[in-house]
C-alpha positions in Angstrom: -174.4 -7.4 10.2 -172.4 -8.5 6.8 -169.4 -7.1 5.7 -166.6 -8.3 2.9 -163.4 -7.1 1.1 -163.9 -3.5 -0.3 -161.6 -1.6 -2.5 -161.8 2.5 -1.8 -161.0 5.1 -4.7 -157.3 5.7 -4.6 -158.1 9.7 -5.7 -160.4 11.3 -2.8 -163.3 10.2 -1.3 -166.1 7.8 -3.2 -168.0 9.4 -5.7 -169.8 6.3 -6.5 -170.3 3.1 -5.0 -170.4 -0.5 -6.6 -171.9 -3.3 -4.5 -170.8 -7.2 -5.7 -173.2 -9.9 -4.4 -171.7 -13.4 -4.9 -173.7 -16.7 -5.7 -174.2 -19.9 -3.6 -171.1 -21.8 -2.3 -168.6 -18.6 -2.7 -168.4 -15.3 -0.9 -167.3 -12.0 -1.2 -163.7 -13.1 -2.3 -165.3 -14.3 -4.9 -166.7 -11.4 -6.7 -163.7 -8.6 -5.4 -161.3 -9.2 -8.3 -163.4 -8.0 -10.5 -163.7 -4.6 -8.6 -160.1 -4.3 -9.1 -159.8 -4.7 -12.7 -162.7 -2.1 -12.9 -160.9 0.4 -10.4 -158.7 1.7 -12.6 -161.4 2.6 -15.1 -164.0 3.7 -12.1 -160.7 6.0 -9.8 -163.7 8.0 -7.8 -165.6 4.4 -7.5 -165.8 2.5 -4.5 -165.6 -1.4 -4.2 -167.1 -3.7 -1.7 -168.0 -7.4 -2.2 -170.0 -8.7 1.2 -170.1 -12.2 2.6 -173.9 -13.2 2.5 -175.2 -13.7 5.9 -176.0 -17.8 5.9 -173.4 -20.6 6.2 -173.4 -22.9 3.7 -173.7 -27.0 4.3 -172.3 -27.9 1.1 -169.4 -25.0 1.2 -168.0 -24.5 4.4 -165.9 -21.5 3.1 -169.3 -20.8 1.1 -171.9 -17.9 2.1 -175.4 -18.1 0.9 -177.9 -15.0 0.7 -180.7 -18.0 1.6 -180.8 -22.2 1.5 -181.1 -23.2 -2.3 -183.7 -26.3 -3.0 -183.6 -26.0 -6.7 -185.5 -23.2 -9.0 -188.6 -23.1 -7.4 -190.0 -20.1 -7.7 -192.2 -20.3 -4.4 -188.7 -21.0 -2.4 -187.1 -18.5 -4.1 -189.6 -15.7 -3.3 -189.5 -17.1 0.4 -184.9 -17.0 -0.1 -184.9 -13.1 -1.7 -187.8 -11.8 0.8 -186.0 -13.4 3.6 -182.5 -12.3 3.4 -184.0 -8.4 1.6 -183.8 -7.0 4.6 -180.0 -7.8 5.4 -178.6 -6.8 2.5 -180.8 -3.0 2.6 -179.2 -2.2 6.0 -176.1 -3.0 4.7 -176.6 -0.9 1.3 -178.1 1.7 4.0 -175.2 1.3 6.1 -172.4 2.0 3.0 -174.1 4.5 1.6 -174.3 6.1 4.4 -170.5 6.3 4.8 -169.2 7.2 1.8 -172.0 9.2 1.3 -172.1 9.4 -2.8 -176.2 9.4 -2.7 -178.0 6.0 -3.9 -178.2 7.2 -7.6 -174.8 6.5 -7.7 -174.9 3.2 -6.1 -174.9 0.0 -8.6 -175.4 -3.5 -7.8 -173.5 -6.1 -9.8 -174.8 -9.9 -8.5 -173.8 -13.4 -10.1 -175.9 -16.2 -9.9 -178.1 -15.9 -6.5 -176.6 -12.6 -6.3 -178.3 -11.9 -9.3 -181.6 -12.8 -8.3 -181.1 -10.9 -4.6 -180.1 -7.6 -6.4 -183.0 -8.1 -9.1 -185.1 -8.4 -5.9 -183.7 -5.3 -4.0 -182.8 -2.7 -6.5 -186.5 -2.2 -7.6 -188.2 -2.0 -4.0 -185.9 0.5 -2.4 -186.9 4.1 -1.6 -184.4 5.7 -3.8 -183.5 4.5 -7.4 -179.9 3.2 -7.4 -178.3 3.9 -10.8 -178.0 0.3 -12.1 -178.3 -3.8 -12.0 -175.7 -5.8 -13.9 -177.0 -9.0 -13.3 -174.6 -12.6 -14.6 -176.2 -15.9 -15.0 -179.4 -15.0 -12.5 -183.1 -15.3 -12.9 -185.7 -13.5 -11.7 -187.2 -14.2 -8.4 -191.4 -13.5 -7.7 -192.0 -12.3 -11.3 -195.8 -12.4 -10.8 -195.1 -9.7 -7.4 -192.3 -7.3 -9.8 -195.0 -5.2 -11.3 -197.0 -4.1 -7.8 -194.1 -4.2 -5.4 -192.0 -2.2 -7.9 -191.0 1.5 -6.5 -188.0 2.5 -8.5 -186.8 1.3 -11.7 -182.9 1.3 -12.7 -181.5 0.3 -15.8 -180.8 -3.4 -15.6 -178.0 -5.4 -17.8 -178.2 -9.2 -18.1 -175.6 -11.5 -19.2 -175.9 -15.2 -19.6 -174.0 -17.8 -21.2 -176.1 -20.2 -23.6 -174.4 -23.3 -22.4 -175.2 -22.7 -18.6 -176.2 -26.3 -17.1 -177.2 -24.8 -13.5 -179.3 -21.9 -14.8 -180.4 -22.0 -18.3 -180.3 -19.3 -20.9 -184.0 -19.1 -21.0 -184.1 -17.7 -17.6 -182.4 -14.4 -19.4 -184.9 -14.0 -21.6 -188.0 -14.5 -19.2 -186.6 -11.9 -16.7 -186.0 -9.1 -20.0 -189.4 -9.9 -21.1 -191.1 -9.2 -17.5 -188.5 -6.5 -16.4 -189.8 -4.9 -19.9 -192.9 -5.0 -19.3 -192.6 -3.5 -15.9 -190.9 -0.5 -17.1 -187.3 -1.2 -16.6 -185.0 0.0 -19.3 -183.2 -3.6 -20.1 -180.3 -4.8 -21.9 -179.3 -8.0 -22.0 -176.5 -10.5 -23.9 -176.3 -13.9 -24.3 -172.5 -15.5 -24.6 -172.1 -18.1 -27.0 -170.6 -21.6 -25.1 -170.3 -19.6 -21.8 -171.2 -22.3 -18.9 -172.2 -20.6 -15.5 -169.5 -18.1 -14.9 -168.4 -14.8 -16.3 -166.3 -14.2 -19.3 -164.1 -11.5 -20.7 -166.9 -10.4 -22.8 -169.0 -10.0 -20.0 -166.8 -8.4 -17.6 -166.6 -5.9 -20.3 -170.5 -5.8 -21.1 -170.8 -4.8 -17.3 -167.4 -2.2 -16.9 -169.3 0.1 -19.9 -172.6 -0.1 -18.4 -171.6 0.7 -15.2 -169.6 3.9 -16.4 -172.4 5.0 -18.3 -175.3 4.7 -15.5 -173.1 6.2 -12.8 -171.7 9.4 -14.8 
């Protein structure tokens, strides 16, 4: 079972509900500030931020969603498939208590977070209402298309100066999210390393208002 810092609507009971999933080395900490400067513009949305399920050699305050051994894409599908499961029961399992229905769940990942929720979000039974997905890539391309069974609207930003991640990634996963059917926006910021920006944070606050309502 995972679990993290969460931030509850200060009007009434959740209307909505926005899950962060942080990247390598961090954990939900890491991700939960930006659920409070989205609050205020999201007062019926719900916050949560969980702490993946691994512990993290290189980190020990660090969580990983599954061992990272560089971008290969094999190891990667083996990572997301692995450590799918956890994260469903646990989007199951807040769903389920703030009962606001799964299209008005949305998934907001950084990094390995981004690649876990590009994984998830299209394979569950029920379409969520949204991806926002920072400075990811996307795992098992070659599966998307035949193990999709929902598809969300997706946003990706990236910065163009990213050393961990490279811009291209971006442009690969809109391509093949495209083609699979996914509605897909994406923005690349100029100079950005592997992080979010102001720009982006913003990017993500619209796009969340406007897929849940």
């Amino acid at each position: 079972m995972i679990d993290g810092p969460r931030i509850e609507p200060r009007g009434g009971p959740a209307k909505s509900l926005v899950v962060f999933l942080h990247g390598y080395g961090a954990d939900g900490n890491d991700l939960i500030d930006i659920g409070r400067l989205w609050a205020p513009l999201m007062p019926d949305t719900a916050f949560v931020s969980p702490h993946a399920p691994q512990p993290c050699g290189e980190a020990p305050t660090g969580r990983p969603w599954f061992p990272l051994a560089g971008m290969d894409q094999g190891k990667l599908r083996e990572g997301v498939l692995d450590a799918a499961p956890v994260l469903d029961r646990f989007l199951d399992q807040e769903l389920a208590g703030h009962r606001p229905g799964e299209d008005r769940l949305a998934l907001v990942g950084f990094s390995q977070g981004t690649m876990m929720a590009l994984h998830v979000a299209p394979r569950r039974a029920r379409p969520a209402a949204g991806v926002v997905g920072y400075s990811g890539l996307l795992p098992g391309p070659e599966f998307l298309k035949e193990e999709t069974r929902q598809h969300p609207p997706i946003l990706l930003v990236h910065g163009d100066a990213d050393p961990l991640i490279p811009s291209v990634a971006l442009y690969a996963a809109a391509r093949l999210l495209g083609d699979a059917g996914f509605p897909v926006e994406w923005h690349v910021r100029p100079g950005l390393a592997h992080g979010i920006d102001q720009e982006g944070l913003d990017l993500g606050a619209g796009f969340i208002k406007r897929v849940l309502g």
